[in-house]
C-alpha positions as CSV (number, residue, x, y, z in Angstrom):
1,X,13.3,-39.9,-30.0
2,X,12.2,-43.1,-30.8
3,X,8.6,-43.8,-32.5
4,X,6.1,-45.9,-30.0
5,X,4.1,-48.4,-32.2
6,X,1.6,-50.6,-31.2
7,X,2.2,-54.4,-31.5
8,X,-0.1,-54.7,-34.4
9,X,1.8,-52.2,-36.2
10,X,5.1,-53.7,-35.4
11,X,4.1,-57.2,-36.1
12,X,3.0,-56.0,-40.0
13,X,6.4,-54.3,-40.2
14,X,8.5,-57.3,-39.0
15,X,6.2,-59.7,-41.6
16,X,7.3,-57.3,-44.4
17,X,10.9,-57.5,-43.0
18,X,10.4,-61.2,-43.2
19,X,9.1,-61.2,-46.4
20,X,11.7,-58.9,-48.0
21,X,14.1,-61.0,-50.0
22,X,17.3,-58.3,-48.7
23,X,16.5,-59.7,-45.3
24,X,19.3,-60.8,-43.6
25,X,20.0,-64.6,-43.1
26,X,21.0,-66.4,-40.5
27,X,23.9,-68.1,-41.8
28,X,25.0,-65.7,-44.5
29,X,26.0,-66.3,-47.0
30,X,24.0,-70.2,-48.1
31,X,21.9,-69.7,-45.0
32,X,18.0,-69.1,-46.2
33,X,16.9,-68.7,-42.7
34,X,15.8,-65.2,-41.9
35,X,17.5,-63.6,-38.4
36,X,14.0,-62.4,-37.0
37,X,16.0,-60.7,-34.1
38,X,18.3,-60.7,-31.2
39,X,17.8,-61.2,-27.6
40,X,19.0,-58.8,-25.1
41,X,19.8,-59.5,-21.3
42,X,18.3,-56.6,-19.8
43,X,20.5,-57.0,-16.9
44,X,23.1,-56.1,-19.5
45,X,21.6,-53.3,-21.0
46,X,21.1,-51.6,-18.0
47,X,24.6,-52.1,-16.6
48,X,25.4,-49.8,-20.3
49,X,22.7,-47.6,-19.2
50,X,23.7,-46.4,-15.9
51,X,27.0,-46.6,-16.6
52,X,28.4,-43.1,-15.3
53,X,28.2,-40.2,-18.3
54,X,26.0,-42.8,-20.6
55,X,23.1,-41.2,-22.1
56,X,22.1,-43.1,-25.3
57,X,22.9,-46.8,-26.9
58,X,25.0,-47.8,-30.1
59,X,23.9,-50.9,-31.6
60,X,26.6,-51.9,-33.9
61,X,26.7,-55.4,-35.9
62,X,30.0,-57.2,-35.8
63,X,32.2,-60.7,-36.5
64,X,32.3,-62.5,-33.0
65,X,35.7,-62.2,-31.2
66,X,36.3,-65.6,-31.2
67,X,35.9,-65.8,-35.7
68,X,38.3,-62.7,-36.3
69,X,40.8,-65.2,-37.9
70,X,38.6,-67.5,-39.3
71,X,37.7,-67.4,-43.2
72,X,34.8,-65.2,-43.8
73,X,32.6,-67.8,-44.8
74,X,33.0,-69.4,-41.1
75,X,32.5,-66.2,-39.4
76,X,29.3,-65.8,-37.0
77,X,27.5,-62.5,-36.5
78,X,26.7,-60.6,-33.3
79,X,26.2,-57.5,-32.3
80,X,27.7,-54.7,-29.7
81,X,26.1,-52.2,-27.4
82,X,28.1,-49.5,-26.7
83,X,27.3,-46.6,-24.0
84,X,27.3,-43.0,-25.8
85,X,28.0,-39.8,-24.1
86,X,26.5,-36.3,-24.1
87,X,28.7,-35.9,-27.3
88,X,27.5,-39.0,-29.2
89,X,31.0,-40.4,-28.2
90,X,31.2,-43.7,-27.3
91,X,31.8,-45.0,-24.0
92,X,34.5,-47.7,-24.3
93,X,34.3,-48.8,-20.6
94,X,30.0,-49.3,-21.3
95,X,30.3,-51.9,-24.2
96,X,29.3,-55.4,-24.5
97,X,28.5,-58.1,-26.7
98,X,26.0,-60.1,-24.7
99,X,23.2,-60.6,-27.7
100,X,21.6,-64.1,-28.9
101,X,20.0,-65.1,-31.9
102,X,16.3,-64.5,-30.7
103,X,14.4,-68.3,-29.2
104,X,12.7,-70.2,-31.6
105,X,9.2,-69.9,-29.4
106,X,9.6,-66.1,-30.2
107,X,9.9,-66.1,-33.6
108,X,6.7,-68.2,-33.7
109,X,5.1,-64.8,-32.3
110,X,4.8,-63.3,-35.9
């Protein structure tokens, strides 16, 4: 299971995140802009939750669909949440790729 942590806790964490120079960028790889996080719909995460025979979440980075052909240099990041099953198999039918870079007012937050 997953460790609870305070918000205090979490926000020093994410500043040392932020202040680690193997962070990842936003636009990798000139980009010096660190990706502070993604936004997820919860509407969307739910849908992967109670999807029939789903019991945990895979969060998997990946090239956008639409950038497969493209050079890699012109390739954009997301990232997909798959619905796993009782045997840690993933649930094809439970999968999306519904994530945005996090809002600017957010990343203000820490």
């Amino acid at each position: 299971m997953s460790e609870k942590l305070n918000w205090s806790d979490a926000k020093n964490m994410l500043i040392a995140y932020q202040n680690n120079n193997r962070a990842l960028k936003v636009d990798p790889p000139n980009g010096t802009e660190i990706l502070k996080g993604f936004k997820v719909d919860r509407a969307d995460m739910e849908w992967v939750l109670n999807y029939t025979g789903v019991v945990d979440v895979i969060i998997m980075p990946a090239v956008k669909l639409e950038d497969l052909s493209k050079p890699e240099n012109e390739q954009e990041f997301t990232l997909i949440v798959s619905g796993l099953d009782d045997n840690g198999d993933i649930v094809e039918a439970a999968t999306i790729e519904f994530l945005v870079p996090c809002p600017r007012v957010f990343i203000c937050l820490y």
